[in-house]
C-alpha positions as CSV (number, residue, x, y, z in Angstrom):
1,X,-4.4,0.6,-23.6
2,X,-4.3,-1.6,-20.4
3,X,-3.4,1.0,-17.6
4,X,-5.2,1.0,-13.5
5,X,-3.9,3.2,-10.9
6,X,-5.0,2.8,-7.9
7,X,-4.8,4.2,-4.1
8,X,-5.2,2.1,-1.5
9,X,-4.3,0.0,2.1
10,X,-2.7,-3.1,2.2
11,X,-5.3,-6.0,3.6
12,X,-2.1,-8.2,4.9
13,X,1.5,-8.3,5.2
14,X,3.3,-9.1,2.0
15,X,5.2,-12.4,1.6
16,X,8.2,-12.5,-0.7
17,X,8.6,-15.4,-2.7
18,X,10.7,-17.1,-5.6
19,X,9.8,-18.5,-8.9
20,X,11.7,-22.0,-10.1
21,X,14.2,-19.3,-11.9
22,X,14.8,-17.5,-8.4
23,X,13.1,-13.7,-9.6
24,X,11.3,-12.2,-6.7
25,X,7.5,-12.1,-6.4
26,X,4.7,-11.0,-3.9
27,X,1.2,-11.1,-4.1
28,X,-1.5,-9.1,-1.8
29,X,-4.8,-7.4,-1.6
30,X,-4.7,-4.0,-1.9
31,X,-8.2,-2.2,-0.3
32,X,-9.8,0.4,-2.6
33,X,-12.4,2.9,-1.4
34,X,-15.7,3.3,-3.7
35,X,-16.0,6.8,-4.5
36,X,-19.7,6.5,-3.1
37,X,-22.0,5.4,0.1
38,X,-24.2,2.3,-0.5
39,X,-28.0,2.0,0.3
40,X,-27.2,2.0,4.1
41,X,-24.5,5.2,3.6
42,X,-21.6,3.2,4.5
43,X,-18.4,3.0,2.2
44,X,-17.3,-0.3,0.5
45,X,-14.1,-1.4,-0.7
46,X,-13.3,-3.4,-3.2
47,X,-10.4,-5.9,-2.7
48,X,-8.2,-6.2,-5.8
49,X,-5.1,-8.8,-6.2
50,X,-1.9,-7.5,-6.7
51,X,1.2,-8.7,-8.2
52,X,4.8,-7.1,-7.7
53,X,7.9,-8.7,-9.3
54,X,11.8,-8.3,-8.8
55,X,13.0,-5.4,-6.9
56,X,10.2,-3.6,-5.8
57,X,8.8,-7.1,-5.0
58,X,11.7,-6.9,-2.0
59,X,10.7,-3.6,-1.1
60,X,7.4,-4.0,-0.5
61,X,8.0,-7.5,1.8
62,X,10.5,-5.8,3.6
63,X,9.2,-1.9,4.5
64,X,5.1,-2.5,4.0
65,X,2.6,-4.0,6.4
66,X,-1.0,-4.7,7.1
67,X,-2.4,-1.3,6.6
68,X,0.1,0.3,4.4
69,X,-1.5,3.1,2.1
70,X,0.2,2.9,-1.5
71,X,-0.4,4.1,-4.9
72,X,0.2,1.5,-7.2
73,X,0.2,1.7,-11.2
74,X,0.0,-0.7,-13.5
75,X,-1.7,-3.0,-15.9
76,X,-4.5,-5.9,-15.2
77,X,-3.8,-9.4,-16.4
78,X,-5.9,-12.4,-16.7
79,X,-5.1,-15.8,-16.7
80,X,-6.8,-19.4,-15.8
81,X,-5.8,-22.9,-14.2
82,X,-7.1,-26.2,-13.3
83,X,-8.0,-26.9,-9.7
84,X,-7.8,-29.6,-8.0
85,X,-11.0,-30.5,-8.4
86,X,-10.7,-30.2,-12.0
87,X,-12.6,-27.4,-12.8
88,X,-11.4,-24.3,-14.4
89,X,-10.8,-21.0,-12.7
90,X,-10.2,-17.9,-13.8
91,X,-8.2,-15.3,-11.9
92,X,-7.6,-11.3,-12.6
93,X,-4.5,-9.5,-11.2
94,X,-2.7,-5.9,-11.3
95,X,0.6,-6.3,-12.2
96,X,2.3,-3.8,-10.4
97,X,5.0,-1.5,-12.8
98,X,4.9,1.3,-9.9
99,X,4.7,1.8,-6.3
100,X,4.7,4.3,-4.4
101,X,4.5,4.4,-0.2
102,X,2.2,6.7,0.7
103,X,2.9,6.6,4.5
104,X,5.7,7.7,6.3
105,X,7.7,5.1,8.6
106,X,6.5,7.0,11.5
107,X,2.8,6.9,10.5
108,X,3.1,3.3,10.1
109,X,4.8,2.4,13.2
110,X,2.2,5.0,15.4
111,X,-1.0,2.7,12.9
112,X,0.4,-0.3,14.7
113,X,1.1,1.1,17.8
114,X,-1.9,2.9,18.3
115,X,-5.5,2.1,19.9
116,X,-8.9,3.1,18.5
117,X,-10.4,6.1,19.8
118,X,-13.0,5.6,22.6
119,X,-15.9,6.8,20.6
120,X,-18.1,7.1,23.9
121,X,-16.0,10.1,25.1
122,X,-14.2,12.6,23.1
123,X,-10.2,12.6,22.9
124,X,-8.9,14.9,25.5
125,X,-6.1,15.8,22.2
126,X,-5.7,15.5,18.9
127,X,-3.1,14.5,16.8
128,X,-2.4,18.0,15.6
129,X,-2.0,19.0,19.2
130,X,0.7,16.6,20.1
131,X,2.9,18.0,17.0
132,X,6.7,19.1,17.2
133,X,7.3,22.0,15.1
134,X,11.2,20.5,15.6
135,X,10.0,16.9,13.9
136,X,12.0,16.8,11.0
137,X,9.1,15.2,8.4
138,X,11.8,14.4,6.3
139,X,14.1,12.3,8.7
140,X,13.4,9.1,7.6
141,X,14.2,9.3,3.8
142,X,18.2,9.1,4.0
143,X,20.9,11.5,3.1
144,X,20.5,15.4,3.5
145,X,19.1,17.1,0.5
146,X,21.9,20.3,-0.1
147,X,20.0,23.0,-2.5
148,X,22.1,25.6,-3.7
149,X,20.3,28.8,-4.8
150,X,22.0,29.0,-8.1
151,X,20.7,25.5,-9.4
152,X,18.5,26.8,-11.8
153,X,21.3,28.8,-13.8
């Protein structure tokens, strides 16, 4: 079984491009947190190659960014050319059968709009001060959802 699931930030913005046969493709790094601290107690990534065909290829050129937490599952593939110099190299991918956003479209537009804390002084507020019970959390994904109380009869 060849299966990977993985949760992680985008490393750059996603460029949508076409094979000869005109079928959507994109390519990124995806940035994967080790589940543990190294020698020094910091925590690596590891920086795996993505792959994303057809549709969702589209969707994630045209709603992600630089930054952009997904969940992606999916399968590995491996595969090898001949460089220029004419050595052999070998390359390993996820292909990408699932993605999910993980981040809202207000979270990403307040990543890119924000500034790093000061780390010298403390934040005179925190982000859970500054919420609006009135937000609707939900505004952003389309049409109103209508649940009728009967629905499970």
């Amino acid at each position: 079984m060849n299966r990977v699931c993985l949760v992680g930030r985008l490393t750059a913005k996603p460029e949508l491009r076409y094979t000869g046969s005109n079928i959507p493709y994109t390519r990124f790094s995806l940035a994967v947190n080790r589940t543990f601290n190294n020698a020094n107690g910091e925590r690596e990534a590891d920086f795996i190659n993505i792959i994303v065909w057809r549709r969702q290829a589209e969707n994630v050129a045209n709603y992600l960014d630089k930054g952009s937490q997904v969940s992606i599952d999916g399968r590995i593939q491996t595969g090898s050319y001949t460089a220029q110099d004419g050595s052999k190299r070998y390359t390993t991918d996820v292909v990408a059968d699932n993605i999910q956003f993980l981040d809202t479209r207000r979270q990403a537009e307040a990543r890119t709009t924000q500034t790093p804390y000061d780390f010298q002084e403390a934040p005179t507020s925190s982000p859970m001060n500054d919420v609006n019970i009135d937000d609707d959390p939900f505004a952003d994904f389309g049409d109103n959802v209508s649940i009728d109380d009967n629905f499970l009869e």
